[in-house]
N, C-alpha and C positions, 0 to 999 in steps of 0.2 A: 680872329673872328672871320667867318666867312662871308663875300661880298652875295652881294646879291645875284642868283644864280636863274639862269644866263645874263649873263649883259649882254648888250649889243656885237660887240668885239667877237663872241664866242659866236653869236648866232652867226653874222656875218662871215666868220672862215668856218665854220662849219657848212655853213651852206655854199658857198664856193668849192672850199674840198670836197664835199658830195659830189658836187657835179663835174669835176674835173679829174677826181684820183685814178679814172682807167686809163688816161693817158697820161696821165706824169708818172717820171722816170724815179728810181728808188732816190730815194735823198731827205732832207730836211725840209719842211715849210713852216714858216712862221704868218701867225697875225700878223695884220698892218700893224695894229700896235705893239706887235713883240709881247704879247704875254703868252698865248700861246704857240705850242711846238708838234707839229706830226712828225713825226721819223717813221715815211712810209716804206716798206721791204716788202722785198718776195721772196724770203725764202721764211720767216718765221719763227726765228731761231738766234736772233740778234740782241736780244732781251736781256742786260746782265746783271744776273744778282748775285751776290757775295763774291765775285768775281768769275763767276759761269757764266756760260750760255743757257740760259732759259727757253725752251722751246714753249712757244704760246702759238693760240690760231686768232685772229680775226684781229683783237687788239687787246693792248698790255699798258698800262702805269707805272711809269716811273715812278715811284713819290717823294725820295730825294730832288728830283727836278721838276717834277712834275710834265716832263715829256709824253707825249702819249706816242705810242710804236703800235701800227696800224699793218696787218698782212693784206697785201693786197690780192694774194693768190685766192686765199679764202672769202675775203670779202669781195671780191669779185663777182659772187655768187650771188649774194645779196642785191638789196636796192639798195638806190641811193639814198633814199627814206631814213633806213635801218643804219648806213654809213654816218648819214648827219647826227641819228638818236646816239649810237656807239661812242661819238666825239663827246655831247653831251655828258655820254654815260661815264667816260673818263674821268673828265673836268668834275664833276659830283662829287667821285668815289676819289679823286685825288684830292680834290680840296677839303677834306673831311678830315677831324682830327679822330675821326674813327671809323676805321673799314667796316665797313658793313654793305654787300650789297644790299640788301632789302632795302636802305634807307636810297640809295643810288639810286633803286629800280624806280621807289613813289617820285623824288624828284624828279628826275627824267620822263619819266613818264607822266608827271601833273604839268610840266613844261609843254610837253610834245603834244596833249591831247588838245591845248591852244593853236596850234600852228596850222592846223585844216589839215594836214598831212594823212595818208592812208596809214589805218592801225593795224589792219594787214600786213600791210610790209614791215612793222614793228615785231607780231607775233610771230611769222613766217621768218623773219632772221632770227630769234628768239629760238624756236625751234630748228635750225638748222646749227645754229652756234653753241647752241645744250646739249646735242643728241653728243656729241663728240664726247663731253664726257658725261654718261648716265650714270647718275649717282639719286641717292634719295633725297639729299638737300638743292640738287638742280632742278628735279621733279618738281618739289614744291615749290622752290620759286617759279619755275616757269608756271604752274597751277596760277599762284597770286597774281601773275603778271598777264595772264591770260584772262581772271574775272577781271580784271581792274580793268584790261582794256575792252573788256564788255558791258562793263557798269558805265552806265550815263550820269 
């Protein structure tokens, strides 16, 4: 069963990691409490499934471990805003006994539209992290994620 989503713990190093990842060096960081893991990189390509290198941009789920692996080259570009929601967005879509982004997109986003944070900077990485790959089912999520963050 899943915990109640964010706890404290998550908001807490996500909001640190936000505000700290342009200067920390490629490596591991953990919660104070050890639940969760960033494994932040630059080169993007660190990711390993079935025994490959996976090539991902912005951020990637382990779900064996539930590690989240963050490109820092790419999200660089971003805000730190869009940095802290991405953490969220992990943590969702990991802890789910079923992948589905759409279900990831409403919880993170019914989360984040609490926290006073600009939702600008949610659609504005949103659209820079989807363009990379233009497909028809990216289109329409970003469409949904785009009313949602315009509905009050």
């Amino acid at each position: 069963m899943k915990t109640t989503f964010p706890n404290q713990e998550l908001i807490d190093f996500a909001t640190d990691f936000s505000q700290t990842y342009k200067i920390l060096s490629d490596g591991t960081y953990c919660s104070n409490g050890q639940n969760y893991r960033i494994r932040l990189v630059d080169d993007g390509s660190v990711f390993v499934e079935a025994g490959r290198l996976k090539p991902f941009r912005y951020a990637q789920i382990e779900h064996s471990t539930k590690a989240i692996y963050l490109d820092k080259k790419t999200l660089i570009s971003t805000s730190d805003d869009f940095v802290f929601y991405i953490i969220l967005w992990c943590v969702s879509i990991g802890g789910s006994d079923t992948f589905s982004f759409e279900l990831a997109d409403n919880e993170t986003l019914e989360f984040y539209r609490t926290t006073n944070r600009s939702l600008s900077n949610i659609s504005n990485g949103y659209l820079e992290m989807l363009k990379q790959e233009n497909t028809k089912q990216n289109n329409n999520r970003l469409k949904k994620i785009i009313l949602k963050l315009n509905t009050n």
